[in-house]
Phi, psi and omega in degrees: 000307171318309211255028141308307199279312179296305188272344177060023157240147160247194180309285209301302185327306206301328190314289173289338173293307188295320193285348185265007196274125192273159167003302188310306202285331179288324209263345165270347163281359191285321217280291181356294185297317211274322214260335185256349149313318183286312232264299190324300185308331169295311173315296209276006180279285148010273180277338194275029207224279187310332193299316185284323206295346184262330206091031199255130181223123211260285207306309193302342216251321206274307188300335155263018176262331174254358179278312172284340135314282150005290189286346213231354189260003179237000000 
């Protein structure tokens, strides 16, 4: 009743709008997902590539962070 009043739609409107979604709308949210799928994956292929070049050494930084655990838990 609220988000009638509030949204100027009910339930059944929402329905029949979602059973109408055409073809077009699917292959363009698909083509979305794909295009900010790729574009994320190159980016962070990207900085996790540019990360040694800097000294940042992610794997050497975790392996001694639990190797100094370790030592210290005894």
């Amino acid at each position: 009743m609220v988000s009638e009043l509030l949204m100027g739609f009910d339930e059944s409107t929402l329905a029949y709008d979602l059973q109408r979604a055409h073809s077009a709308d699917v292959w363009f949210l698909r083509a979305r997902f794909f295009i900010w799928g790729f574009a994320a994956s190159v980016a962070s292929f990207a900085i996790g590539h540019a990360l040694p070049f800097y000294g940042v050494n992610i794997y050497g930084s975790i392996w001694g962070g639990i190797i100094n655990f370790w030592n210290h838990l005894w």
